[in-house]
C-alpha positions, -999 to +999 in steps of 0.1 A: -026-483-387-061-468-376-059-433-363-094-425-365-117-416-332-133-448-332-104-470-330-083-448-302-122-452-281-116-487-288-084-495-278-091-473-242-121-496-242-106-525-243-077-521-222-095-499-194-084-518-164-046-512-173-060-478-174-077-479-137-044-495-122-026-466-135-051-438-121-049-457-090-013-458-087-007-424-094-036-414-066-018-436-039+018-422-053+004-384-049-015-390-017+012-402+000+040-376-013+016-355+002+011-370+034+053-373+038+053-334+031+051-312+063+016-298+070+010-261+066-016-242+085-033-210+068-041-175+094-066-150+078-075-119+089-101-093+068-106-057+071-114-031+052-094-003+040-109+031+041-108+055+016-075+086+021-090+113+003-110+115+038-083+124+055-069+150+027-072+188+040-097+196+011-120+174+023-113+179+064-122+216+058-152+209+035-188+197+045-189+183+009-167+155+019-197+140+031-204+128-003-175+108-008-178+071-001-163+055+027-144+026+011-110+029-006-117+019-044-098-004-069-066+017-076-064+020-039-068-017-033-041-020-062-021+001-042-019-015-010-014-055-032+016-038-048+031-026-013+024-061-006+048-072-024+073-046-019+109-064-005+106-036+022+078-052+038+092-087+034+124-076+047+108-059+078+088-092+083+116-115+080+137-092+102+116-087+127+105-125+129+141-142+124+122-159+092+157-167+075+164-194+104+131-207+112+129-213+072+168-223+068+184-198+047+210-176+049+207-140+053+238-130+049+242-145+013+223-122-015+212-152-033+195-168-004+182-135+004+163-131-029+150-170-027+140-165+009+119-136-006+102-158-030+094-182-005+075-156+014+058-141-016+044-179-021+029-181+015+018-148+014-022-144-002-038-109-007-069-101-025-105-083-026-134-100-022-171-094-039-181-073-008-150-049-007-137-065+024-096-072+018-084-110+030-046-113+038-033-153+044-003-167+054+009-203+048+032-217+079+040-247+092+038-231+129+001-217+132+009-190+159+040-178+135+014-177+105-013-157+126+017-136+142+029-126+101-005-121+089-015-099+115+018-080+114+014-076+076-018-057+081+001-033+107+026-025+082+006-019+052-015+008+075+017+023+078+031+020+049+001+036+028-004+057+056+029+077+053+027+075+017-003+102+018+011+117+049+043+124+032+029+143+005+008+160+030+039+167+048+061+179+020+032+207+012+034+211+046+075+219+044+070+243+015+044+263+030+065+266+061+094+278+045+073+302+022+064+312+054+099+315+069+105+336+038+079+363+049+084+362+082+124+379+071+110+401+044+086+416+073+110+421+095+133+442+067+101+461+062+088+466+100+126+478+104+127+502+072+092+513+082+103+524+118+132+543+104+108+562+084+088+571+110+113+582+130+126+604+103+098+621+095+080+619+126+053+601+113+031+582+140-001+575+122-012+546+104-008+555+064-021+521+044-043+521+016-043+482+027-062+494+058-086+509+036-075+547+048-082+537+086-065+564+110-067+567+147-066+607+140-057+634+113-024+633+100-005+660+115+026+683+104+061+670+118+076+702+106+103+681+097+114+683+059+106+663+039+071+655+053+049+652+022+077+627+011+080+609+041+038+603+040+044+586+006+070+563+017+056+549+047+024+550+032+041+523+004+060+504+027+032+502+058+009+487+023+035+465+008+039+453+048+008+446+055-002+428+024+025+401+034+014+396+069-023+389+054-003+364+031+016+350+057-018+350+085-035+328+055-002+301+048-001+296+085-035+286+082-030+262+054-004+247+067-018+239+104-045+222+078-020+203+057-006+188+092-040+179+105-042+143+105-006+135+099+004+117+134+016+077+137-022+072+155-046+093+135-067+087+109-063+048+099-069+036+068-080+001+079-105-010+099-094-045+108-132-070+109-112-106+118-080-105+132-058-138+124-059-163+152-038-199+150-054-220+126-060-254+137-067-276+109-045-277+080-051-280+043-076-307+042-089-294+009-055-298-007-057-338+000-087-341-027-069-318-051-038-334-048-057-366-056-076-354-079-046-337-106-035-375-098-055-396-108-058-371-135-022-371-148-025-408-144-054-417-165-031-393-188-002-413-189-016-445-192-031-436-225+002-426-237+018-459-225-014-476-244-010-457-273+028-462-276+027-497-269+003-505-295+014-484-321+050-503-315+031-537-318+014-531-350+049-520-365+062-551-354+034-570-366+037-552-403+074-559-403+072-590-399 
């Protein structure tokens, strides 16, 4: 048997309208599984997500945040498309939207759980597009419950990001507040120990090389023993004193920094351009693909039948 080129072109040629009633029955097979399947509707919405380190204390405080580009970039963008897909966000979603009935699964059974997850992830589109603008789809067969999700997606992404800086903003916040805590009880051990030095040695003046050697007035003699002493000691504890409540006057201001910007309504990171509205035509374009990859696969598998069915006649034929 001939298994050159030529002679596989001329056994196509010769039996090409076997080959055209196969194409056509597999576009009129496709098209009308198609058809019988439920229509699905797809809501968009685009917006753009802004870039966090705008809303960072460093850059709040600084005039040479001004410099820094508006638009979130790529890892950011990565970011968000990985929360995306997070199971706390689908959970939230199908929660919040009683997805596991409208969709006829079982929430209460893990397994149906996990598929009813999948099933989401495959409605659910997210990407970039060439002018940095983000586009979020959902596939439903409800239109309002598809322009409902995608919009509600959006709304908890924001968040979701959102707190993700704010809670590191926040934790720095925490640690500088207790530091502060910490000072505030060490100052009050000293203010007390510094009172009782006074007291005993009937010291009244400021004594604080921290002050830079400021007095009110001339030192005078208590006549109490001791004095010369007593003038050292409160001079080291009135310095040691004072050098935390400069330390503790500079954490409070860095942490009423830290917590600027940090509440549910301030400083979004996305900037919504199209919400999603009801769609109301469904996947038209889907029709021509799906007839298409038909007539495709059917042009396919009538060269196979062709091919099988003549290689089995010329073994017959030699048999014999």
């Amino acid at each position: 048997m001939d298994y050159s080129l030529a002679a596989a072109y001329r056994i196509i040629t010769d039996n090409w309208l076997m080959l055209v009633k196969y194409t056509i029955f597999a576009i009129l097979f496709g098209t009308s599984i198609y058809l019988a399947m439920p229509k699905k509707y797809e809501a968009s919405t685009v917006f753009i997500l802004r870039n966090p380190i705008f809303a960072d204390r460093n850059n709040i405080y600084n005039y040479e945040a001004k410099f820094l580009n508006y638009i979130a970039d790529d890892n950011d963008v990565d970011q968000l498309i990985s929360m995306a897909s997070s199971d706390s966000l689908k959970d939230k979603i199908i929660d919040s939207l009683h997805l596991a009935a409208a969709y006829g699964f079982d929430s209460t059974d893990a397994e149906e759980r996990h598929k009813l997850r999948q099933n989401f992830q495959k409605r659910l589109l997210i990407y970039r597009n060439e002018y940095k603008s983000i586009i979020l789809s959902y596939k439903d067969k409800d239109p309002e419950r598809a322009a409902v999700i995608a919009n509600l997606c959006v709304d908890l992404l924001e968040k979701s990001l959102r707190g993700f800086y704010n809670g590191m903003r926040k934790n720095v916040y925490g640690s500088i507040m207790s530091k502060v805590h910490q000072e505030d009880s060490v100052i009050e051990v000293l203010t007390d120990s510094l009172s009782k030095l006074r007291d005993i040695y009937g010291i009244y003046d400021i004594v604080s090389p921290s002050r830079y050697n400021l007095m009110l007035s001339g030192i005078k003699n208590s006549g109490k023993e001791g004095f010369s002493k007593g003038i050292e000691k409160v001079q080291n504890v009135e310095s040691i004193k004072d050098e935390l409540v400069g330390d503790r006057a500079k954490h409070l201001s860095l942490a009423n920094q830290y917590s600027t910007g940090t509440g549910d309504d301030e400083m979004r990171l996305t900037h919504v351009i199209q919400k999603a509205t009801p769609p109301f035509k469904h996947f038209v374009l889907n029709l021509f693909i799906n007839a298409g990859v038909s007539a495709v696969l059917g042009l396919l598998f009538g060269i196979v039948i062709l091919f099988a069915k003549t290689f089995f006649h010329k073994m017959n034929t030699d048999t014999i």
